[in-house]
N, CA, C and O of each residue as an XYZ file, in Angstrom:
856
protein
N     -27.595     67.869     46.029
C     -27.513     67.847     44.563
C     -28.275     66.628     44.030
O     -28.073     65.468     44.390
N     -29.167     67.032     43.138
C     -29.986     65.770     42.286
C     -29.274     64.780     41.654
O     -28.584     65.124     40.694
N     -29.291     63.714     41.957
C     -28.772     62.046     41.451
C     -28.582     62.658     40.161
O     -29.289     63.649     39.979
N     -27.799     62.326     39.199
C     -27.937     62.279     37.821
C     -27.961     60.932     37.271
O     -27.166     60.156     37.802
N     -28.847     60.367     36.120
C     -28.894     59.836     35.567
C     -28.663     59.361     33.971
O     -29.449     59.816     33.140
N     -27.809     58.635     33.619
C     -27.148     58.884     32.364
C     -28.198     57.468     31.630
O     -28.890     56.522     32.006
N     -27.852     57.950     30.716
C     -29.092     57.194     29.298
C     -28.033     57.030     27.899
O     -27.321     57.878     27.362
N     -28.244     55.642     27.579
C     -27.172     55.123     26.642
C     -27.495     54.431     26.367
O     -27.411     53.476     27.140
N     -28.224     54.184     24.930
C     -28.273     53.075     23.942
C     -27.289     52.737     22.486
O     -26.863     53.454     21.581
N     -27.205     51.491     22.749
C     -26.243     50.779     21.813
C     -27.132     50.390     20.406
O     -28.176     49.748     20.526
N     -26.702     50.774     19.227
C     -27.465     50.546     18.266
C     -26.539     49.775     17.224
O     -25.458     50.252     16.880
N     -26.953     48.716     16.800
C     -25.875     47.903     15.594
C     -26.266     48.474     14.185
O     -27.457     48.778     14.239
N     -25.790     48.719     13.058
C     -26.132     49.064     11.996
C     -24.975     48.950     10.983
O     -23.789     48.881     11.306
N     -25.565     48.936      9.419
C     -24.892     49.197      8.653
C     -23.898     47.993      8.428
O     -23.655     47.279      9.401
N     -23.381     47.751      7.366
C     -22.502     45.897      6.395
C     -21.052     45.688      7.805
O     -20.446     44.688      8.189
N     -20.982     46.977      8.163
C     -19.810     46.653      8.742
C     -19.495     46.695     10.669
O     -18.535     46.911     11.408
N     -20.959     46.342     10.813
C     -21.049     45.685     11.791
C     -21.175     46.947     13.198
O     -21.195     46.585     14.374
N     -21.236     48.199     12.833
C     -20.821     49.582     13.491
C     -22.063     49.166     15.062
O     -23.117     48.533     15.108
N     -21.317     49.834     16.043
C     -21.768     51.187     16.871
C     -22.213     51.792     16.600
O     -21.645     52.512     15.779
N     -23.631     52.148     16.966
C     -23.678     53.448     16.957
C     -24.378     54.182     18.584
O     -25.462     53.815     19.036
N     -23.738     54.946     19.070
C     -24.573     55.079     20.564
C     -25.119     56.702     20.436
O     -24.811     57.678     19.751
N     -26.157     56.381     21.556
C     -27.245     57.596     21.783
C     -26.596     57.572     23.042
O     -26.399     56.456     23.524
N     -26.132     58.809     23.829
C     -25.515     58.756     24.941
C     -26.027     60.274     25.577
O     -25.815     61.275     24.892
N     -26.549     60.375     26.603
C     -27.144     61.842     27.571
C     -27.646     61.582     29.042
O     -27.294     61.015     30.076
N     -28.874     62.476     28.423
C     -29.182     62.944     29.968
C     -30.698     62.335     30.075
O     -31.485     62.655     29.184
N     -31.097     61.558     31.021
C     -32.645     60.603     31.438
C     -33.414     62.088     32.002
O     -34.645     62.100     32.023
N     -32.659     63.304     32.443
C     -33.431     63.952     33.198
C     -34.085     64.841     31.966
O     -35.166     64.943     31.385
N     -33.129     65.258     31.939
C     -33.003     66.591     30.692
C     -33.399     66.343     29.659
O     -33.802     67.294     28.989
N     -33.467     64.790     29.000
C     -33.568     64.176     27.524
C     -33.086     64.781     26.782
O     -33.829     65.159     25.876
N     -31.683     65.202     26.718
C     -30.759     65.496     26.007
C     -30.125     64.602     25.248
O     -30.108     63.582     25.937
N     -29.471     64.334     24.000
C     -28.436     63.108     23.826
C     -27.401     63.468     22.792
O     -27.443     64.593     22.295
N     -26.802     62.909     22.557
C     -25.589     63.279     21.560
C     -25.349     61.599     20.966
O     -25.120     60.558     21.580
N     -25.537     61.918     19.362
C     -25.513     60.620     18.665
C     -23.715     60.265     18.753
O     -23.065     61.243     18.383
N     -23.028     59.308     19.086
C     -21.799     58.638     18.795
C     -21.984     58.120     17.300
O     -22.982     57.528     16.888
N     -21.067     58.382     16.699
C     -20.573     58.130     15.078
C     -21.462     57.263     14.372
O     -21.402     56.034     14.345
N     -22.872     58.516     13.404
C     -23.816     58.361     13.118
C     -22.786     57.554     11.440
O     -22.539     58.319     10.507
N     -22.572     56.827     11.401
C     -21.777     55.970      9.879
C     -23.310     55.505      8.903
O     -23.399     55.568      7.677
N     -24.603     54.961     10.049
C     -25.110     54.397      9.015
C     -26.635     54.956      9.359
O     -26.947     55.561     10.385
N     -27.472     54.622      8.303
C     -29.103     54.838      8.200
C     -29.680     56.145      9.552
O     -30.445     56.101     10.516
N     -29.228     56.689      9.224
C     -29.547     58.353     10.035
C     -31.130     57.950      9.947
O     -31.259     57.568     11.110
N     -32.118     57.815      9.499
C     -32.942     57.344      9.598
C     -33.815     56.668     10.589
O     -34.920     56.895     11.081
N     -32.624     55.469     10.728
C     -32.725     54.715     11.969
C     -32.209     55.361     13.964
O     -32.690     55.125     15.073
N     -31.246     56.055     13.553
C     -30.925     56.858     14.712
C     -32.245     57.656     14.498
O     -33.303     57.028     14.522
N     -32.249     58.984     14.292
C     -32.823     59.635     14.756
C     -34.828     59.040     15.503
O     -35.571     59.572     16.328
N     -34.980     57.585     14.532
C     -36.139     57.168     15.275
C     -36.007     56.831     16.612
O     -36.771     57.227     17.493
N     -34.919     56.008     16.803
C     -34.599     55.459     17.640
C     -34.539     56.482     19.222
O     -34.842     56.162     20.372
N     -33.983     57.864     18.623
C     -33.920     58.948     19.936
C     -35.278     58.915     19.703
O     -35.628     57.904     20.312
N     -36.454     59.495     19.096
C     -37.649     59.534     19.200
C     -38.293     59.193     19.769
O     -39.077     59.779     20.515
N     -38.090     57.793     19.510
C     -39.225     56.436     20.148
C     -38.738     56.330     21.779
O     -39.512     55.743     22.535
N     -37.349     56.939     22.393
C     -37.062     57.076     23.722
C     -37.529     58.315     24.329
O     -37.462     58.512     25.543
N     -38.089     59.305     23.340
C     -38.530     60.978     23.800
C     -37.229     61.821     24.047
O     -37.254     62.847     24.727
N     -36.263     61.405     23.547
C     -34.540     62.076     23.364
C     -34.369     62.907     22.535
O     -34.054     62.673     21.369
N     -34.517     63.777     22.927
C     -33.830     65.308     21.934
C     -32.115     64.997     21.506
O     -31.278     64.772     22.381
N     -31.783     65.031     20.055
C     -30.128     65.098     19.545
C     -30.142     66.363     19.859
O     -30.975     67.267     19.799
N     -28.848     66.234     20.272
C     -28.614     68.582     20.288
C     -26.799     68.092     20.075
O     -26.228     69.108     19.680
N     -26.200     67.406     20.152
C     -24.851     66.745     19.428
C     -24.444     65.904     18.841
O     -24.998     64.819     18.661
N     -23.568     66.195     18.501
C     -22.843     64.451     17.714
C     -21.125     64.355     17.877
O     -20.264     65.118     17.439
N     -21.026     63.398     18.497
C     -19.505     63.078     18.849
C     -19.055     62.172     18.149
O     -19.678     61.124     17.979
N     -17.648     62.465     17.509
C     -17.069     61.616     16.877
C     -15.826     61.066     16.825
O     -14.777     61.681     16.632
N     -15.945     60.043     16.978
C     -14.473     59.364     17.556
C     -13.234     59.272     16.286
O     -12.054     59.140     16.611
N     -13.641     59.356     14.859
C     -12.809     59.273     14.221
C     -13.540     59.474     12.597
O     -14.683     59.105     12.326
N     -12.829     59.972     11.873
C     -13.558     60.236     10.749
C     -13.754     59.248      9.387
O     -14.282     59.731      8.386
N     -13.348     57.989      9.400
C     -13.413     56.950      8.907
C     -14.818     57.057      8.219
O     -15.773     57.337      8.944
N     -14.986     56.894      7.124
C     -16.265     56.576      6.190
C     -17.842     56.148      7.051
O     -18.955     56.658      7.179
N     -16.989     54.672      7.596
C     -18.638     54.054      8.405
C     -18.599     54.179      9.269
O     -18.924     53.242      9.999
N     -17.957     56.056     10.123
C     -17.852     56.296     11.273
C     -18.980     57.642     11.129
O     -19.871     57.823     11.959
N     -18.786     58.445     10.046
C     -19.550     59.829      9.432
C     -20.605     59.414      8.180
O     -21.075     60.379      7.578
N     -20.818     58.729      7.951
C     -21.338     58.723      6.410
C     -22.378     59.093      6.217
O     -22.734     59.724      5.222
N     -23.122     58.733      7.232
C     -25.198     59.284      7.714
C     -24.908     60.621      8.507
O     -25.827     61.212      9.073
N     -23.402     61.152      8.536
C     -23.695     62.567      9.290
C     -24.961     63.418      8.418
O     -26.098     63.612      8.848
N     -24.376     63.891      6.981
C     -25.306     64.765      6.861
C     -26.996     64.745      6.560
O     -27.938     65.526      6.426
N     -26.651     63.107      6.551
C     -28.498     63.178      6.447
C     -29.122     63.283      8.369
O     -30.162     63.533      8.978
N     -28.067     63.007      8.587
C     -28.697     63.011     10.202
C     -28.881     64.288     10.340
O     -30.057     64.541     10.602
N     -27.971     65.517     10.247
C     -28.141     66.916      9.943
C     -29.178     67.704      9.561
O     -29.495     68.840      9.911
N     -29.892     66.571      8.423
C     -30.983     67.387      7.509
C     -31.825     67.156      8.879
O     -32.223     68.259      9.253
N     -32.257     66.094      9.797
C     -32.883     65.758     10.610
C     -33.193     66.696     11.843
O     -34.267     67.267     12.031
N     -32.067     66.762     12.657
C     -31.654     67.373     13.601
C     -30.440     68.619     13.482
O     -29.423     68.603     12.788
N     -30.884     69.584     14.320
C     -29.690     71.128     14.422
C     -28.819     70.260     15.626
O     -29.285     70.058     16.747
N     -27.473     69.789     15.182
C     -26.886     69.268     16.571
C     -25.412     70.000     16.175
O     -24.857     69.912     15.080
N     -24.921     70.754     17.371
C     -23.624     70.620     17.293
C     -22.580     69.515     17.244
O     -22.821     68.552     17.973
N     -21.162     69.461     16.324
C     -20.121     68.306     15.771
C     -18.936     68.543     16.110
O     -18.121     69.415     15.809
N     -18.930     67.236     17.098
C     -17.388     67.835     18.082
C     -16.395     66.455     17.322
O     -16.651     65.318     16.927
N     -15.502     67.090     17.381
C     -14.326     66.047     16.550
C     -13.316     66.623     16.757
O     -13.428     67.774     17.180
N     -11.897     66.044     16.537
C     -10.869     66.133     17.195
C     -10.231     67.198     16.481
O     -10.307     67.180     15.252
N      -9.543     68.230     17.122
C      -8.817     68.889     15.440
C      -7.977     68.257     14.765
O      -7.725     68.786     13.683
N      -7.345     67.151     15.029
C      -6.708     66.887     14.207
C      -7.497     65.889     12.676
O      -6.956     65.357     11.706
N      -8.725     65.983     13.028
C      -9.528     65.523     11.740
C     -10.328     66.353     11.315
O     -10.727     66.117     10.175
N     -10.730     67.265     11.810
C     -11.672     68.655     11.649
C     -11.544     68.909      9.973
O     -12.657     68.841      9.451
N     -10.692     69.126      9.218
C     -10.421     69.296      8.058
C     -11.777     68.444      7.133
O     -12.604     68.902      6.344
N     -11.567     67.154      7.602
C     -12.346     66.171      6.752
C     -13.866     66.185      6.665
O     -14.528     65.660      5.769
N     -14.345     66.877      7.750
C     -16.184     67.568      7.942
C     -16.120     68.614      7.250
O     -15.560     69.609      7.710
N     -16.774     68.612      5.788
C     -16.643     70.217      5.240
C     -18.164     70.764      5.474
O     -18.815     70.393      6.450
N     -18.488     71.338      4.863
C     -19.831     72.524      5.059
C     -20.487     72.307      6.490
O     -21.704     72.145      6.585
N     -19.684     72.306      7.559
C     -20.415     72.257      8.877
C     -20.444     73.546      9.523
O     -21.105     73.839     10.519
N     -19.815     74.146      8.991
C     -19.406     76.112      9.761
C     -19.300     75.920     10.740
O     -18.812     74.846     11.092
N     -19.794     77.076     11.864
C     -19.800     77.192     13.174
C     -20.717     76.032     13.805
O     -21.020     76.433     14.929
N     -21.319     74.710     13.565
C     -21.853     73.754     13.831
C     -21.248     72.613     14.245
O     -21.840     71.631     14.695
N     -19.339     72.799     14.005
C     -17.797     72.609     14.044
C     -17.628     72.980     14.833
O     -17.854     74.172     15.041
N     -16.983     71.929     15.996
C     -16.471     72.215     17.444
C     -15.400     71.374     17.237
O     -15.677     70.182     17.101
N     -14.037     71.764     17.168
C     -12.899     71.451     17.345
C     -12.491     70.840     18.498
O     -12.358     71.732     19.336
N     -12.280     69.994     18.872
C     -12.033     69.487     20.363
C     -10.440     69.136     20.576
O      -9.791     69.471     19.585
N      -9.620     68.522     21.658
C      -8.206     68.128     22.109
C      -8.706     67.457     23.266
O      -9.723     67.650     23.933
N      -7.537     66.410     23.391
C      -7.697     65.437     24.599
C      -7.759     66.119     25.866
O      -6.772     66.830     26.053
N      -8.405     66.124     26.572
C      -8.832     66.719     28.068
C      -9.698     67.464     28.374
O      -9.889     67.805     29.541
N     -10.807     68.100     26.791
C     -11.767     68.888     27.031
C     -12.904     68.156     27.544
O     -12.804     66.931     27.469
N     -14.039     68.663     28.085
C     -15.576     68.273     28.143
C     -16.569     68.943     27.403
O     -16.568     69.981     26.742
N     -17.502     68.011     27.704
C     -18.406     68.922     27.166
C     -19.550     68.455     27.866
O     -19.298     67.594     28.709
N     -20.930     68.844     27.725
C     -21.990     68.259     29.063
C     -23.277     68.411     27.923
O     -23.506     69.316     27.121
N     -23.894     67.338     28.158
C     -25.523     66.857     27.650
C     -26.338     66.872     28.530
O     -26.523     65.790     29.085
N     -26.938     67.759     28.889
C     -27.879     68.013     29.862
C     -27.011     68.410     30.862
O     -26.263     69.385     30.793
N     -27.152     67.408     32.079
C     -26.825     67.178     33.505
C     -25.563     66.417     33.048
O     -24.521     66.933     33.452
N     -25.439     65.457     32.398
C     -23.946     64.472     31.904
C     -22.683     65.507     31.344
O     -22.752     66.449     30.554
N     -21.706     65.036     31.958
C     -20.374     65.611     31.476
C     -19.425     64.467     30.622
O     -19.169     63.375     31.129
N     -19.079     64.744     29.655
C     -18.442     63.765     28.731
C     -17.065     64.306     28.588
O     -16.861     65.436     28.146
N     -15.958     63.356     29.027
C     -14.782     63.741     28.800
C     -14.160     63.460     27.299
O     -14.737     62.475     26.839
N     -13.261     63.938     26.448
C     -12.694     63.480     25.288
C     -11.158     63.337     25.408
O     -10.358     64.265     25.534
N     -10.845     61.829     25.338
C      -9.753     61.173     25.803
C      -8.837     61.150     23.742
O      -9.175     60.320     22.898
N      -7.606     62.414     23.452
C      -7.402     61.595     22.321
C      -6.382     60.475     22.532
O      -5.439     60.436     23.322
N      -6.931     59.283     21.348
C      -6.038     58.107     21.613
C      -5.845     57.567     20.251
O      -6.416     56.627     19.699
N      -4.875     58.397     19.807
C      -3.929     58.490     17.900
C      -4.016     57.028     18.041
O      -4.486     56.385     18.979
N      -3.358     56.521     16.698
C      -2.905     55.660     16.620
C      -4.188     54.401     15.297
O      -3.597     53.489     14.718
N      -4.906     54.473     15.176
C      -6.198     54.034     14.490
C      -5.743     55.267     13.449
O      -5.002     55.023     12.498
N      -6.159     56.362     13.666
C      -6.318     57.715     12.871
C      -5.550     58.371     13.686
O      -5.119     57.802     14.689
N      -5.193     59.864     13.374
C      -4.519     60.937     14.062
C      -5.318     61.493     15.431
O      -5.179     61.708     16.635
N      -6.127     61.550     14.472
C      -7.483     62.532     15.745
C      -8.544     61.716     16.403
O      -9.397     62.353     17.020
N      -8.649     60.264     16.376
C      -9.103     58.768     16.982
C      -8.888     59.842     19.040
O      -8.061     60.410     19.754
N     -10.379     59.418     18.968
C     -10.555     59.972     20.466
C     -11.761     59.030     21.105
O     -12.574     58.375     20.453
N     -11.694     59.103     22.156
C     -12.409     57.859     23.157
C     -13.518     58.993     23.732
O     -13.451     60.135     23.277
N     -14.456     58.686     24.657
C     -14.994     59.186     25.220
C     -15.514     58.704     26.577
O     -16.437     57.891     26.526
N     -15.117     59.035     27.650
C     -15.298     59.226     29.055
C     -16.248     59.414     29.683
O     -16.043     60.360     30.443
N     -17.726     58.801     29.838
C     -18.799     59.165     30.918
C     -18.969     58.545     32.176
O     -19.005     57.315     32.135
N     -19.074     59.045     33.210
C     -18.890     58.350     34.738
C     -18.286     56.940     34.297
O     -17.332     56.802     33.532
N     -18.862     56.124     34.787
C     -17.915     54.839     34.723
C     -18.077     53.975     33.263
O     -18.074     52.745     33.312
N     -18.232     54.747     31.847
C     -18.258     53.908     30.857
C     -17.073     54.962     29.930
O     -16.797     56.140     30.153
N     -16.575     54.118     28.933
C     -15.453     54.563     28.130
C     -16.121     54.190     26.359
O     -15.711     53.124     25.899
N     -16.906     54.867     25.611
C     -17.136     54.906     24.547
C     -15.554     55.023     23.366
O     -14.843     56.017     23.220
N     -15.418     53.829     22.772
C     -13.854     53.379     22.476
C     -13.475     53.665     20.973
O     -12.308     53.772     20.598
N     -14.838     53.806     19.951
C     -14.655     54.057     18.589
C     -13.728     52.245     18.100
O     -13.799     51.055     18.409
N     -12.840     53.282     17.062
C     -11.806     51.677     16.599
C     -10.683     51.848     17.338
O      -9.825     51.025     17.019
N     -10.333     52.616     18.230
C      -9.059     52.349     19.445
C      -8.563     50.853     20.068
O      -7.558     50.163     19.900
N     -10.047     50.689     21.040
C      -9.791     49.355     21.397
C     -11.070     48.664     21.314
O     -12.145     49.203     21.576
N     -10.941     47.582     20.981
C     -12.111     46.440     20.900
C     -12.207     45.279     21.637
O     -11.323     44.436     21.484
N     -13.183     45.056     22.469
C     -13.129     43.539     22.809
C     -12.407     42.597     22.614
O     -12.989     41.710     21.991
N     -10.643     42.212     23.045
C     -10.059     41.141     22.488
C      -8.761     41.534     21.456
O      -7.882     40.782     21.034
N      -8.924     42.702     21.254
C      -7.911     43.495     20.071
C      -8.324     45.162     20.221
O      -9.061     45.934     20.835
N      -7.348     45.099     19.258
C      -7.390     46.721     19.387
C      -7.501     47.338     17.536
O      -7.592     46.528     16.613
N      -7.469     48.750     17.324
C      -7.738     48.901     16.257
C      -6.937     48.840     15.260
O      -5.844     48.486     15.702
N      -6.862     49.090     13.464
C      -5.906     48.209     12.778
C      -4.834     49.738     12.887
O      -5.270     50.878     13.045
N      -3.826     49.469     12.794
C      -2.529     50.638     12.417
C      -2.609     50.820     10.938
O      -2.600     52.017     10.654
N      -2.694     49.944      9.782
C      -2.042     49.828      8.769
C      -3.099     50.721      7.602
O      -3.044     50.645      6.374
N      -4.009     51.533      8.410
C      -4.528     52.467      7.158
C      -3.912     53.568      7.141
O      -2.900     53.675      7.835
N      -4.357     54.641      6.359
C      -3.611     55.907      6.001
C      -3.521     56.709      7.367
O      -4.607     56.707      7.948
N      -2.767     57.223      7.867
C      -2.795     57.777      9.194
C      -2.542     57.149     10.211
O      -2.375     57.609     11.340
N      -2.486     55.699      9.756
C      -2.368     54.693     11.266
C      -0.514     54.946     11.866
O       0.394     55.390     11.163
N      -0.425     54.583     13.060
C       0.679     54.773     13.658
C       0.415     53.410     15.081
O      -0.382     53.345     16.017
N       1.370     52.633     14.669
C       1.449     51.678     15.738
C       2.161     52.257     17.100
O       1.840     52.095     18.278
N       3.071     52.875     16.604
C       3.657     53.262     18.351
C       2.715     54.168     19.310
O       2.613     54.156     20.537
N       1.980     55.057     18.210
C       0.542     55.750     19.028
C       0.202     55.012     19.438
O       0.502     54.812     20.615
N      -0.571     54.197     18.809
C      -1.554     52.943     19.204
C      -1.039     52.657     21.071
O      -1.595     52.896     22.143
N       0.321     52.021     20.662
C       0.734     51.474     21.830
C       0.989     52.851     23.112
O       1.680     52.625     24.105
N       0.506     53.853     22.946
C       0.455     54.826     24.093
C      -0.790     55.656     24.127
O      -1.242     56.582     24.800
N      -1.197     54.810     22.958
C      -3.311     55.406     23.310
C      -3.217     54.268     24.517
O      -3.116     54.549     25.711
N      -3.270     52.910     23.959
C      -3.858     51.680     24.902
C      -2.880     51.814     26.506
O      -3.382     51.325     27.518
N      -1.998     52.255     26.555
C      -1.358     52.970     27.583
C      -1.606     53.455     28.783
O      -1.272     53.199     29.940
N      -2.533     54.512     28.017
C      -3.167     55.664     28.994
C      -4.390     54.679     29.052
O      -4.366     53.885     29.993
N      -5.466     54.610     28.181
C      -6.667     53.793     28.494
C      -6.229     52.795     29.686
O      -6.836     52.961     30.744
N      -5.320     51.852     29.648
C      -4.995     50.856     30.939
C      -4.946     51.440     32.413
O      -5.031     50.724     33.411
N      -4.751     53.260     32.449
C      -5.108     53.293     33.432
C      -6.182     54.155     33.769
O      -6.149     55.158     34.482
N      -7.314     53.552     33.060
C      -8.727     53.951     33.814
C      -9.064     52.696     34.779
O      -8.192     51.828     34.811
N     -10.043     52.523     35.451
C     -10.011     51.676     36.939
C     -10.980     50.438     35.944
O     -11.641     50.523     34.909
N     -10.633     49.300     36.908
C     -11.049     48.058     36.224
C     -12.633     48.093     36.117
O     -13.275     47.493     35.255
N     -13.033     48.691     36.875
C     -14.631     48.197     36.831
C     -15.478     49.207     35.121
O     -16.637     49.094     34.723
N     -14.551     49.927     34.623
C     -15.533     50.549     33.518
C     -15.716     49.802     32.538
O     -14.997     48.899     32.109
N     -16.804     50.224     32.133
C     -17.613     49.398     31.048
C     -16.633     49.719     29.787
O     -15.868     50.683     29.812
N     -16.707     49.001     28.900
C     -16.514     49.391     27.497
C     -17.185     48.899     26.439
O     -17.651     47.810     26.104
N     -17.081     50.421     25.825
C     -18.302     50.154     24.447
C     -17.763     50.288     23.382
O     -17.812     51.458     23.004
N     -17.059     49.352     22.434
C     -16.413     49.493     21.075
C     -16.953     49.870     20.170
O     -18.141     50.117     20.377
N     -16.456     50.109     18.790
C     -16.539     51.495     17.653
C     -17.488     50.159     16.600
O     -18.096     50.587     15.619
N     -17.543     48.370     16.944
C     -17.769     47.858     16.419
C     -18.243     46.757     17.031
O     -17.687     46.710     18.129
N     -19.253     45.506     16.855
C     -19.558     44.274     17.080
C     -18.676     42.980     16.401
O     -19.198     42.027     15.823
N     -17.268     43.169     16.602
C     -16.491     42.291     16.327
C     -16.498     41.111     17.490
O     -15.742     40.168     17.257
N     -17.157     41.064     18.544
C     -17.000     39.987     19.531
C     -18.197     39.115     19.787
O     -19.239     39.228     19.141
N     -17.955     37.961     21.059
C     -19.152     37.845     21.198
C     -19.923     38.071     22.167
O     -20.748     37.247     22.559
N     -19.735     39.333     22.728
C     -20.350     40.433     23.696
C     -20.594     41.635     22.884
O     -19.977     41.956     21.869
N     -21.808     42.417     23.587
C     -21.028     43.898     22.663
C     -20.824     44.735     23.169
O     -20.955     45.823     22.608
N     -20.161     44.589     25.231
C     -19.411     45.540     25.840
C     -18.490     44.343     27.271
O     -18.903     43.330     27.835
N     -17.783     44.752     27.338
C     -16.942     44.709     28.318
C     -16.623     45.327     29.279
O     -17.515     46.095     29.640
N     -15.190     45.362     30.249
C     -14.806     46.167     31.065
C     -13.325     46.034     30.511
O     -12.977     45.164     29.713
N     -12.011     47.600     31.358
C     -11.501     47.038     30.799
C     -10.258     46.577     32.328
O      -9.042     46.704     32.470
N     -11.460     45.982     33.288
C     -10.414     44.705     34.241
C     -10.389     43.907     33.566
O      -9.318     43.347     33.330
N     -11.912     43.394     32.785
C     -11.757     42.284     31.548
C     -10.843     42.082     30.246
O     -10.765     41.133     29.467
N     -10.217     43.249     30.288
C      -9.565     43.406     28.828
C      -8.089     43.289     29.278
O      -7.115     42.624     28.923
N      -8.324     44.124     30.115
C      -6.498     43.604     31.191
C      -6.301     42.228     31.106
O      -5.265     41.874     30.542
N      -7.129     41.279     31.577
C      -7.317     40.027     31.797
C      -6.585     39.009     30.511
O      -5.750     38.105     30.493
N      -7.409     39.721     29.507
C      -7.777     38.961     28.426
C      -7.123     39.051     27.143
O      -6.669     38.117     26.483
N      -7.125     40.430     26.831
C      -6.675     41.166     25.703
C      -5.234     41.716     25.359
O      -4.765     42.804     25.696
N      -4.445     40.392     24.369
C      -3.448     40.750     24.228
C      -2.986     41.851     24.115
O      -1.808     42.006     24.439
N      -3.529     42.646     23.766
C      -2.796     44.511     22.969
C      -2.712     45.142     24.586
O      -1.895     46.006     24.904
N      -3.593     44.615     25.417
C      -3.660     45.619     26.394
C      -2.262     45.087     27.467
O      -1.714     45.865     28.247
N      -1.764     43.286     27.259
C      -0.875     42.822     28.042
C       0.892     42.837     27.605
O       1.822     42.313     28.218
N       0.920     43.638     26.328
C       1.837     43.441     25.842
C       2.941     44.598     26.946
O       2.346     45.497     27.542
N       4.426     44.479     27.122
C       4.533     45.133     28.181
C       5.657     45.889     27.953
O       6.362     46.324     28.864
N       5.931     46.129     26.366
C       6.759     47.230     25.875
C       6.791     47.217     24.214
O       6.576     46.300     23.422
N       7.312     49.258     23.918
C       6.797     49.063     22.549
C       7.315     48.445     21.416
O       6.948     48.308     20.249
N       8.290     48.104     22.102
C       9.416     46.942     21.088
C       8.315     45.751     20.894
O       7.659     45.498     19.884
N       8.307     45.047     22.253
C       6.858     43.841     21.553
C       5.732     44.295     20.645
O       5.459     43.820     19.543
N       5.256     45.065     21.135
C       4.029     45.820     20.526
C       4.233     46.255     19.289
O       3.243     46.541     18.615
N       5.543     46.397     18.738
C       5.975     46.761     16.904
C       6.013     45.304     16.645
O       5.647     44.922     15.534
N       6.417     44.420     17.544
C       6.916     43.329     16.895
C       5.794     42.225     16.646
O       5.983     41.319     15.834
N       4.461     42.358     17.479
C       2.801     41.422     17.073
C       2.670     42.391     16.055
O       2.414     41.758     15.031
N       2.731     44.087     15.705
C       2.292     44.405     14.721
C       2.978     44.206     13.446
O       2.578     44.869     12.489
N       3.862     43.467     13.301
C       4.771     43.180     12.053
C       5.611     44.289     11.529
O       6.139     44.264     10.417
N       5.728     45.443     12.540
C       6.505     46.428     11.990
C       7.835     46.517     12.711
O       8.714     47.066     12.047
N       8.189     46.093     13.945
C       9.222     45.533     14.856
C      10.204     44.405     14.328
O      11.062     43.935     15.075
């Protein structure tokens, strides 16, 4: 069986500091944009100037400067829009271009298989994404912290059983946050075990009680 090779660029954009990743296939030049929020413009050059065909777009959560350049990215590129159902509602005029997803499905970009991990708690339908040894994180978890509870939809005790399950993926994966809040702009998360209070807290009584709702 042919090596596969996975292809992933990190792109900063937009006032609020966003992610945005091009994530596929080196063989196939396939890619699927991660949560196009800002200057669609700038993504779609960016696959260009690598010779990367978009044919998806994955989205970790439907937050404003997570979707906002969806539909101009759209006018750009025909890509299928996978999002969680439990936010599906909030993408309107996408029709059958709407792929409803749940925690444990895949889906594959070329030769690459991408798992969709949901991890509530940020938003309802807040989902991670899984490629061989990297974890694409959205606002779940971040370098050093994790994402805020206290917007509309937020739920701290989720939170504390998204970051849960994430603790047991194996120490050596990379992580790529929903934002450039640090002063790296990926990690692992043996490093975050290490480091990162949200991830060391060691029940959900503490974990209500740093979030001020305990």
């Amino acid at each position: 069986m042919a090596e596969t090779s996975l292809y992933l660029r990190q792109i900063e954009l937009g006032p609020m500091q966003n992610f945005v990743y091009l994530v596929g296939s080196a063989e196939t030049r396939e890619i699927a944009v991660v949560d196009p929020g800002w200057e669609a413009e700038k993504i779609a050059a960016a696959a260009e100037a690598d010779g990367m065909r978009i044919t998806k777009v994955l989205i970790t959560h439907t937050h404003f400067d997570h979707v906002k350049a969806l539909p101009e990215l759209l006018e750009k590129v025909r890509a299928k829009v996978y999002v969680h159902k439990a936010e599906a509602e909030f993408l309107k005029g996408l029709g059958s271009d709407l792929v409803k997803v749940e925690g444990g499905d895949e889906v594959r970009i070329g030769n690459i298989s991408v798992r969709f991990l949901h991890t509530p708690g940020h938003t309802p339908g807040s989902q991670c994404f899984s490629l061989e040894d990297k974890l694409i994180s959205g606002d779940t978890l971040f370098i050093g912290t994790c994402g805020r509870c206290d917007l509309p939809g937020g739920d701290p005790e989720q939170m504390y059983r998204s970051l849960s399950k994430l603790k047991e993926l194996e120490d050596r994966t990379i992580l790529y946050p929903g934002h450039n809040y640090a002063d790296r702009p990926f990690s692992t998360l043996g490093e975050e075990k290490r480091s990162n209070y949200f991830l060391q807290v060691s029940s959900l009584k503490q974990f209500l009680r740093t979030m001020g709702v305990g």
